[in-house]
C-alpha positions in Angstrom: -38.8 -55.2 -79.1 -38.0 -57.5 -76.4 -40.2 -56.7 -73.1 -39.5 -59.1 -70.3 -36.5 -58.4 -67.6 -33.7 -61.0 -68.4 -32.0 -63.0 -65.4 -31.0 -66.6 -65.0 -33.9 -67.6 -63.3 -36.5 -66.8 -65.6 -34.0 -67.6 -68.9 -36.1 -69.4 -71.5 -39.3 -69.6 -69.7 -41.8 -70.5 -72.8 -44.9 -69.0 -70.9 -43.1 -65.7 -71.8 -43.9 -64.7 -75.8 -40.1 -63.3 -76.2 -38.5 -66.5 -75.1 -41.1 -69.0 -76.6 -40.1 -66.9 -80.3 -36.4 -67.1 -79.8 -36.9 -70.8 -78.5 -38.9 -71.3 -82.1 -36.3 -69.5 -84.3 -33.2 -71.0 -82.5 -34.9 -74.8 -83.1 -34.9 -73.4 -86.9 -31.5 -71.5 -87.3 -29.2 -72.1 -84.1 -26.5 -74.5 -83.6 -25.4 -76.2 -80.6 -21.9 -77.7 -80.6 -19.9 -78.9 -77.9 -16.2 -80.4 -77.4 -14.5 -81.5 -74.6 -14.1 -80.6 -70.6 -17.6 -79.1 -71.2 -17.1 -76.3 -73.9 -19.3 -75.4 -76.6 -21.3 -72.8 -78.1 -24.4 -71.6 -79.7 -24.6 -69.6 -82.2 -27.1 -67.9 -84.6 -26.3 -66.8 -88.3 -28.0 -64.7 -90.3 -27.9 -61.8 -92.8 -26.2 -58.8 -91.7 -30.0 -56.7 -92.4 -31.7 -58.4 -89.9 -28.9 -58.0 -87.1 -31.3 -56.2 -85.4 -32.9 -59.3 -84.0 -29.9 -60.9 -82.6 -29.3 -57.7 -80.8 -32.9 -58.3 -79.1 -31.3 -62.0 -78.3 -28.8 -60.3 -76.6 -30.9 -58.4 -74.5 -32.9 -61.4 -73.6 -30.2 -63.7 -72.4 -28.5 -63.0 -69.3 -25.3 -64.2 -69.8 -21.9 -62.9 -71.7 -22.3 -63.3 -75.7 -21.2 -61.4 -79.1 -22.1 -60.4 -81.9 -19.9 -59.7 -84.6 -19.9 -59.1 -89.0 -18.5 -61.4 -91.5 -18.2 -61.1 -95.4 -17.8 -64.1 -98.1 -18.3 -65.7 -100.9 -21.6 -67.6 -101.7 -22.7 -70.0 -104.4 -26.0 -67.1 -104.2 -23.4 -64.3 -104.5 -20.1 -62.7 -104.8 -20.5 -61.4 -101.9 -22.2 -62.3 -98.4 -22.4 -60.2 -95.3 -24.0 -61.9 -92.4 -24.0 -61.6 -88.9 -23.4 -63.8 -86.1 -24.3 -64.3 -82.4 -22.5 -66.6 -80.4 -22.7 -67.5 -76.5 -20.7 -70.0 -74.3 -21.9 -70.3 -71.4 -22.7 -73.9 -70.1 -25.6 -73.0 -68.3 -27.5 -71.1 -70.8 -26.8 -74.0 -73.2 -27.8 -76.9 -71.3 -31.3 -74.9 -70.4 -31.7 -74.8 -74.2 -30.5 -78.5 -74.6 -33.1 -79.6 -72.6 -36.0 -77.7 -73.9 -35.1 -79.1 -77.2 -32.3 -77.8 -78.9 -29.9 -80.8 -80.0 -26.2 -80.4 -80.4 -25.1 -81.6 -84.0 -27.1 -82.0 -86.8 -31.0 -81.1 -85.6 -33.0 -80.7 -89.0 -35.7 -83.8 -88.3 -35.0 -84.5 -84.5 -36.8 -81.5 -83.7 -39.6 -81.2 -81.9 -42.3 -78.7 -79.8 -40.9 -77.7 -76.4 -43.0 -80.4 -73.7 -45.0 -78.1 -71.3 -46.9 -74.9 -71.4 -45.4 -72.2 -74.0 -46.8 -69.7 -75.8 -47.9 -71.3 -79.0 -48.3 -68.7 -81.4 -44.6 -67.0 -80.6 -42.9 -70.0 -80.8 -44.2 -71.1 -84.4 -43.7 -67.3 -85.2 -40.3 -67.8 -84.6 -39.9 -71.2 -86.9 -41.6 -69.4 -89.9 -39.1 -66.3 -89.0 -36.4 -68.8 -89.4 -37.6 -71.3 -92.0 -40.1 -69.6 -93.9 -41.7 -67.1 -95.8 -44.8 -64.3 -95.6 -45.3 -62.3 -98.5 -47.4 -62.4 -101.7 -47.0 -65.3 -104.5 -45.7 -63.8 -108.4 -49.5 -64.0 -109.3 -50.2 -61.3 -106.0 -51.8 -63.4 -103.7 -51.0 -63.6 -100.3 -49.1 -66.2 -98.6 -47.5 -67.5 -95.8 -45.9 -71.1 -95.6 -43.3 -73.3 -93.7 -40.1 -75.8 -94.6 -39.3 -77.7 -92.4 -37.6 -81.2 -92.2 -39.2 -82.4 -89.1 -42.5 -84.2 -89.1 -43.3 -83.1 -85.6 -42.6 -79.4 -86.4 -45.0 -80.2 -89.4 -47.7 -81.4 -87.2 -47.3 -78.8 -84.6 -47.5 -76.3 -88.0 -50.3 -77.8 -89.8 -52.4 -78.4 -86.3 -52.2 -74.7 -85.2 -52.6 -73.3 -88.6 -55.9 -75.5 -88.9 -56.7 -74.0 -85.0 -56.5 -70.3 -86.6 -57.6 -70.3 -90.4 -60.1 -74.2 -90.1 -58.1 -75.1 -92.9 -56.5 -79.1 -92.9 -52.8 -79.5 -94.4 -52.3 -83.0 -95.4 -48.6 -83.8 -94.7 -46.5 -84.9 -97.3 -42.6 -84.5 -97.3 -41.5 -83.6 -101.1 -39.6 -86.0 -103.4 -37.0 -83.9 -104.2 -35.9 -82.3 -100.8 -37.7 -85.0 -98.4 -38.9 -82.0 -96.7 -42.4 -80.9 -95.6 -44.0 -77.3 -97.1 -47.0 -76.5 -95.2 -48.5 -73.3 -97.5 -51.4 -71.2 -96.8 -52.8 -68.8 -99.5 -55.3 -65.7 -99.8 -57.5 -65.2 -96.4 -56.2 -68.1 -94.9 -52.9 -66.4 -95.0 -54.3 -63.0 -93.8 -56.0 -65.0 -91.2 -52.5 -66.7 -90.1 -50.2 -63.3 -90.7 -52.8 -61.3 -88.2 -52.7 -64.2 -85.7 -48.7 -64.0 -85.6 -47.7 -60.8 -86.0 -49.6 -59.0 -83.6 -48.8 -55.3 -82.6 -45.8 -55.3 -80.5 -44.4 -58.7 -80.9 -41.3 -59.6 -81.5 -40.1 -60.3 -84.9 -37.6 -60.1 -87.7 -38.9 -56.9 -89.1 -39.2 -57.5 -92.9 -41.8 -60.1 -91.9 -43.8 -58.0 -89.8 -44.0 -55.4 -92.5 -45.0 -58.1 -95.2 -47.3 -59.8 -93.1 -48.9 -56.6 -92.1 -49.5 -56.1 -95.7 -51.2 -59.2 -96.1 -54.0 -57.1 -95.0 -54.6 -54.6 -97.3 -55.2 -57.6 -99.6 -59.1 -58.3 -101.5 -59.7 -60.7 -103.6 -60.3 -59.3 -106.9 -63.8 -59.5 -108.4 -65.3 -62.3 -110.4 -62.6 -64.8 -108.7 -64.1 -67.5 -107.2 -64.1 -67.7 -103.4 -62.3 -70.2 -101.1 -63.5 -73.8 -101.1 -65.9 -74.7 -97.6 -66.6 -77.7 -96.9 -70.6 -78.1 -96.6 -71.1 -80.4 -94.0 -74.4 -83.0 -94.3 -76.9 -82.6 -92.1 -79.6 -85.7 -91.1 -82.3 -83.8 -92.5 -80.2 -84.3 -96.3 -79.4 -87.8 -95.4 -83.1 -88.4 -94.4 -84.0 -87.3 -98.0 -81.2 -88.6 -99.8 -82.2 -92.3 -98.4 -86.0 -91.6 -99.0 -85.4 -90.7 -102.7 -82.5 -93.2 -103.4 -81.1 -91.3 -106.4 -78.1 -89.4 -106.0 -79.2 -87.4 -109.3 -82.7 -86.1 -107.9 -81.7 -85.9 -104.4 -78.6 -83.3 -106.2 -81.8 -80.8 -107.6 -83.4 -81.1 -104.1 -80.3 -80.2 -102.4 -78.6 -78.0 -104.3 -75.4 -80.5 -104.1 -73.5 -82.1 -106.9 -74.6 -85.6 -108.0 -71.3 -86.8 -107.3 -71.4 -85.8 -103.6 -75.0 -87.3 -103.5 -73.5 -90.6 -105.0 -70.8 -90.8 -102.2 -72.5 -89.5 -99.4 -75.2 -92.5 -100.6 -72.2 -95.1 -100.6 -70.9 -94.1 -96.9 -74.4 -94.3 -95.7 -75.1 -98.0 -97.2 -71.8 -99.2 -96.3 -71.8 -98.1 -92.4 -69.1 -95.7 -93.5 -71.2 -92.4 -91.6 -74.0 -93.4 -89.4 -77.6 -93.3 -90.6 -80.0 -90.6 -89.4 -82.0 -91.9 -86.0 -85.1 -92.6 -87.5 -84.2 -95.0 -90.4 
């Protein structure tokens, strides 16, 4: 539920979690259109269940808006109730214009608000919008990200490496030309706990999946996550001194693969050689 005191002055002020979210999940799902003699509107559609989060928009923004129910067809189903927020006002809009909200089309011309905001509310709000938390068919938890713009990708991939010490390498998809920016198992756990703290605001079928992320363990026998073990001089040291990636892989305990490509960097300048040599 939505905490902070709403008035014009403070409208949309990112340092404040409730804002920096709904900043996030209008960048995802809002639309800004305008027409002449300075009219437009924003608006915000989504399924009639989660209408409880526009309501919490509403409360946030100081100016005159609606909300209201409509029912149609789909080419998902029959039948599609949704619900819509709308607001008019000009100044409201142009605050949200120029923190990053285009008018028109917006999918890949998005980008992270400039300035201070509240990082971890604001990409809540995107994977609100855009993405998913939940567990996979095979049961393991995830939590992941479609997006369209390669900044919100970076922004994405850079925080979720911040929280979890995971790398994404970015890659848009062939089909869709999109990005999807996945995290799986404890790195999703670690992610869901990070976002959907106690008390924050949130569509609320998220928060109750993420929360559930946690009662997750992995099941015995499977292998655990992938580390990366990081060389150390002392390995180099010995890995020069015995020149053989095979027997310098039964001193170390590494693979004779690593051994034979840490070698290669190490005679090729590639990674620097320890002081000594």
């Amino acid at each position: 539920m939505a905490e902070c005191e709403p008035n014009a002055q403070q409208f949309m002020d990112l340092t404040v979690p409730e804002y920096a979210y709904m900043f996030g999940f209008l960048q995802a799902d809002g639309h800004l259109s305008q027409q002449s003699r300075q009219r437009g509107r924003l608006t915000v559609e989504i399924s009639a269940k989660d209408i409880d989060l526009l309501r919490e928009f509403q409360k946030l923004t100081p100016y005159n808006s609606s909300i209201r129910e409509r029912t149609r067809s789909t080419n998902f189903a029959e039948t599609h109730t949704a619900a819509v927020w709308s607001m008019c006002s000009l100044e409201a809009r142009t605050r949200i214009n120029e923190l990053g909200l285009p008018y028109g089309r917006k999918s890949k011309t998005i980008t992270p608000p400039n300035g201070e905001f509240s990082r971890r509310d604001y990409l809540r709000g995107l994977i609100d919008a855009d993405g998913s938390v939940g567990f996979t068919s095979k049961g393991f938890p995830f939590v992941s990200l479609t997006t369209a713009s390669g900044a919100i990708a970076a922004y994405a991939s850079e925080y979720g490496k911040d929280v979890t010490g995971a790398e994404r390498t970015l890659k848009r998809n062939t089909r869709d030309d999109i990005y999807n920016i996945l995290y799986l198992m404890e790195l999703a756990q670690r992610l869901a706990a990070d976002l959907y703290y106690p008390g924050c605001l949130s569509l609320g079928r998220k928060r109750a999946a993420a929360d559930s992320l946690a009662d997750w363990t992995r099941p015995a026998g499977m292998r655990a996550a992938y580390t990366q073990r990081r060389w150390t001089e002392d390995e180099d040291r010995i890995l020069l001194k015995l020149n053989s990636p095979m027997a310098a892989a039964e001193v170390l305990g590494r693979t004779t693969q690593s051994c034979n490509l840490r070698l290669w960097r190490l005679r090729t300048g590639q990674v620097p050689t320890p002081s000594d040599q």
